[in-house]
Structures are given as structure tokens and as C-alpha cells.
N, C-alpha and C positions, 0 to 999 in steps of 0.2 A: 165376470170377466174384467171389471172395470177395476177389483179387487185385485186382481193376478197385475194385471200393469201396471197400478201402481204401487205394488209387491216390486215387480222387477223394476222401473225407476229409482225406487228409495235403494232396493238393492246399488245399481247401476251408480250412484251419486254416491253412497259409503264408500263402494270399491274405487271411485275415482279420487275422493279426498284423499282416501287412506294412500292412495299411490303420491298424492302429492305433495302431502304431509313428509313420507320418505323423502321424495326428492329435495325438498326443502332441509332434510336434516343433512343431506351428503353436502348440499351446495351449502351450508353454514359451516362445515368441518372441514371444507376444503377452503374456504375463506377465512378461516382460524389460522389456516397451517399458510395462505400468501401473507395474510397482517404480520404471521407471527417472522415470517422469512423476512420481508420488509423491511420488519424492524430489525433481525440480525444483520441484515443488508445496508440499511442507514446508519446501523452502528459500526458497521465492518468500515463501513467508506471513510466516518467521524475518524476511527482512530489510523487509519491509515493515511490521512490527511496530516490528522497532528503531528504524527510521527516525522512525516515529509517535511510539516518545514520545522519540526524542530532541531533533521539536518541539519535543516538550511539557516537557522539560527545560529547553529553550531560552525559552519561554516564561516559562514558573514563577521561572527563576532573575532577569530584570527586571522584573517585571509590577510589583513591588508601588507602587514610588513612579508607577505610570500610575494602577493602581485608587485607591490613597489620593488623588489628587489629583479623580479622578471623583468619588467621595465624600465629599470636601470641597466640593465646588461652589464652587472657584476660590479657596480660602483655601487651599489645596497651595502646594510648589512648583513651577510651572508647565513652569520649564526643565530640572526634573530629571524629569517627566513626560516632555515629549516627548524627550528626551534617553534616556531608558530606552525609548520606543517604537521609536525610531531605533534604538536599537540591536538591539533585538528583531530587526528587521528583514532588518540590516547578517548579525546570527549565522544566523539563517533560512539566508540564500540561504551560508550558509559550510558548508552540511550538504553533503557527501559522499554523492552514491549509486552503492551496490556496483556494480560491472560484472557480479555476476552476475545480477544483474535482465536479462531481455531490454530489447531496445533499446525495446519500446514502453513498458512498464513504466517505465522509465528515466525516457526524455522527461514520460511523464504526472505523476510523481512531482516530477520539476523544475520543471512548470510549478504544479505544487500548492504548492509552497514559494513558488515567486515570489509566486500569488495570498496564499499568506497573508504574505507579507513585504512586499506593496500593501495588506495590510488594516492592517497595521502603520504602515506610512508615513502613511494618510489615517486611520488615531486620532491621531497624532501632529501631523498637519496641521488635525485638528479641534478639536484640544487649544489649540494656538496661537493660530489666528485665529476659534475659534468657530465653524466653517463647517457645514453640513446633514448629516447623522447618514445621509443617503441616501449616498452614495458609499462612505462608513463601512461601513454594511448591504451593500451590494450585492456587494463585495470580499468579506466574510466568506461571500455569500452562493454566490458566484463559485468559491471554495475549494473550501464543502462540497461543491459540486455535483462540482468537477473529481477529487477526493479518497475521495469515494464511487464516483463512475463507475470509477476505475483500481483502488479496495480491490474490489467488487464485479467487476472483471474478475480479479481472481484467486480469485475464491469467498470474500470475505468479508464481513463487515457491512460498511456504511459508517462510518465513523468520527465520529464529534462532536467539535467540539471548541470548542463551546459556553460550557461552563462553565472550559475551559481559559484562556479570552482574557478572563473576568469577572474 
């Protein structure tokens, strides 16, 4: 008798490791697959940051003779305004994005450069001929929207760039 129990004991203790053993291998293979998303996660945010401000570098480095020329209220030079907008524009759409962005990512982020390289273009063209401050608003407005949507699809703020373009 004493034989038979501890028969089924040493049974009872293989058939429990053995089960935990499993469990052990599912929860290592599912902690593969969060480290490894993590890291496309921390990599995803890295270049969508860079990218951000190297807008915003792009921006910053012509802006001034646009703003001066806003702030004069037409006593600027006019053609060095829209000639710095234009170019704004021209460097915008010359930005580079990583291949390691997935492909949706990728797409959204180009077409967010485009919208603000049209918001560029129509300051530029409202600078010249005077034209309605709506087409202006709407392309800035266009950006935010497209630039939020794709930051927010990677889990982050939406981005402003508001006082970037002032």
C-alpha cells in the first residue's frame, strides 16, 4: 500500500511540473513577442520624433524673413517672403522617411509633409497676391488633423505645430 501512494505521488508531481514546465514555455514566448513589439514601439516613437522636429528645423531655419514681412504689413520684402515660403516648402517634401517605419506609418507621414508643404505654398501665394487667409487655415488645418491621426496611431500626443509656423 505504502508502495501504491507513493507510486501515485511521484506520479501526481511529474504530471504537475510537466504542466508547468508548459506554462512556463507559453509565458517566455509571449514575453518574446511584448520585448520584441516594445522595441518596434521605441523605435517607431525615436523616428517619428526625429522626423518632427526635423520639420521643425526645416521650418525655423526660413521662417523669418516670411514672419517679418507679416509683421510689417507689407513694408517687408515681399519677394524674399514668398521666396523663403517656397522654399520652406521645396525642403519639407526633401525629408526622408526611415524604411523602418511600417508601410502605413510611412505613407501617413508623407502625406503629412505634403499637407504642410501646401500650407506653405498657399502662405506664400497669399503673401503675393493678397488672397483669403481660408485656404491658408484649412491646409494648416488639414496637417494637424493628418499628423495627429498617424502620432496618435503610434500611441502618442498629437503634435502642434502651431507656434512653429508663427
Amino acid at each position: 500500500m505504502k508502495k501504491w501512494i507513493f507510486s501515485l505521488i511521484l506520479v501526481f508531481i511529474i504530471v504537475l511540473s510537466a504542466c508547468t514546465e508548459e506554462s512556463n514555455k507559453v509565458d517566455n514566448a509571449d514575453s518574446e513577442k511584448v520585448a520584441e513589439n516594445a522595441d518596434q514601439s521605441g523605435e517607431t516613437v525615436t523616428v517619428l520624433m526625429n522626423i518632427q522636429m526635423e520639420m521643425i528645423q526645416t521650418i525655423r531655419t526660413h521662417l523669418e524673413p516670411v514672419t517679418a514681412y507679416e509683421r510689417s504689413e507689407g513694408d517687408g520684402d515681399l519677394k524674399v517672403a514668398v521666396k523663403a515660403s517656397n522654399r520652406i516648402a521645396n525642403e519639407l517634401r526633401g525629408i526622408e522617411i526611415p524604411e523602418s517605419l511600417n508601410d502605413s506609418l510611412q505613407t501617413d507621414m508623407k502625406d503629412s509633409i505634403e499637407l504642410l508643404a501646401i500650407y506653405f505654398e498657399e502662405r506664400a501665394a497669399t503673401l503675393a497676391d493678397g488672397s483669403d487667409l481660408e485656404e491658408m487655415d484649412a491646409a494648416l488645418q488639414n496637417f494637424h488633423e493628418k499628423i495627429g491621426a498617424t502620432f496618435e496611431t503610434a500611441g502618442l500626443h498629437a503634435p502642434n505645430f502651431e507656434k512653429d509656423v508663427q
